[in-house]
N, C-alpha and C positions, 0 to 999 in steps of 0.2 A: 504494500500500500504506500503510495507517492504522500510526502509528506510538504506542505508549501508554508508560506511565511505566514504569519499571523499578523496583521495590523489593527493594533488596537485604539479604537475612536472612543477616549473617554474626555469628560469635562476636566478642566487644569485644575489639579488638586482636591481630585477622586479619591478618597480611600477607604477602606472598607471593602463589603461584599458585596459586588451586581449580578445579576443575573443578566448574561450575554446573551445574545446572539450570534453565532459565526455565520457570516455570508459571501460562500463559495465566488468567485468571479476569476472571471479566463478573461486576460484584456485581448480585446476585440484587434488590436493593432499585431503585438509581439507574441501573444497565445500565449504568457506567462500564465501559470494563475497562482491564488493568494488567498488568502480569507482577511475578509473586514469583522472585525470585531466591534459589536456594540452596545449599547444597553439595550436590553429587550422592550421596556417601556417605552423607549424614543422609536426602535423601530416599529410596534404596534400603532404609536401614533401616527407615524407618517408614513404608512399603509393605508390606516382606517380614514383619517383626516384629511387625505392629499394636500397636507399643507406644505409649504415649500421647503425643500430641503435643507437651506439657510437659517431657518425657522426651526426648522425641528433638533436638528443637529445643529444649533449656533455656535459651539463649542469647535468645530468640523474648521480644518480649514481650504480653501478654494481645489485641494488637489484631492481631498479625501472626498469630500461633497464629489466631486466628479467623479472618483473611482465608484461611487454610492449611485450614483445616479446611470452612467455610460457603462462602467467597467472600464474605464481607459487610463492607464496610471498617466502619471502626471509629464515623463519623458516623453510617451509616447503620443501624447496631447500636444507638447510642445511643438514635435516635430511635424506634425499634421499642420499644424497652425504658425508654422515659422513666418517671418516676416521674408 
């Protein structure tokens, strides 16, 4: 069994016990994959609510929000959208 990275999406100065989420993604560009790590409340929120994902996860910052929304790490966004 393929074992891949864990990126974990907590608020700055988390501590204690949450109960996670892991959420599998294969980036769409380089076919890496990885697992997002989150709090399970904030993903049930912004499932149920369609509220924006800046919103639910404001903690997030612009490359994790993207890998959360696309699957596409932040390199591989770069490079699509270079100037």
């Amino acid at each position: 069994m393929a074992t891949y990275p864990i990126i974990p999406i907590l608020p700055e100065g988390a501590t204690g016990l949450f109960q996670m989420e892991h959420i599998p993604r294969k980036c769409k560009i380089c076919n890496d994959n990885y697992i997002l790590a989150v709090l399970a409340s904030d993903l049930e929120r912004w499932y149920t609510t369609r509220e924006p994902v800046q919103d639910v996860f404001h903690y997030a910052n612009a490359e994790q929000r993207e890998m959360l929304i696309s699957g596409i790490h932040s390199a591989c966004f770069d490079s699509i959208f270079a100037d």
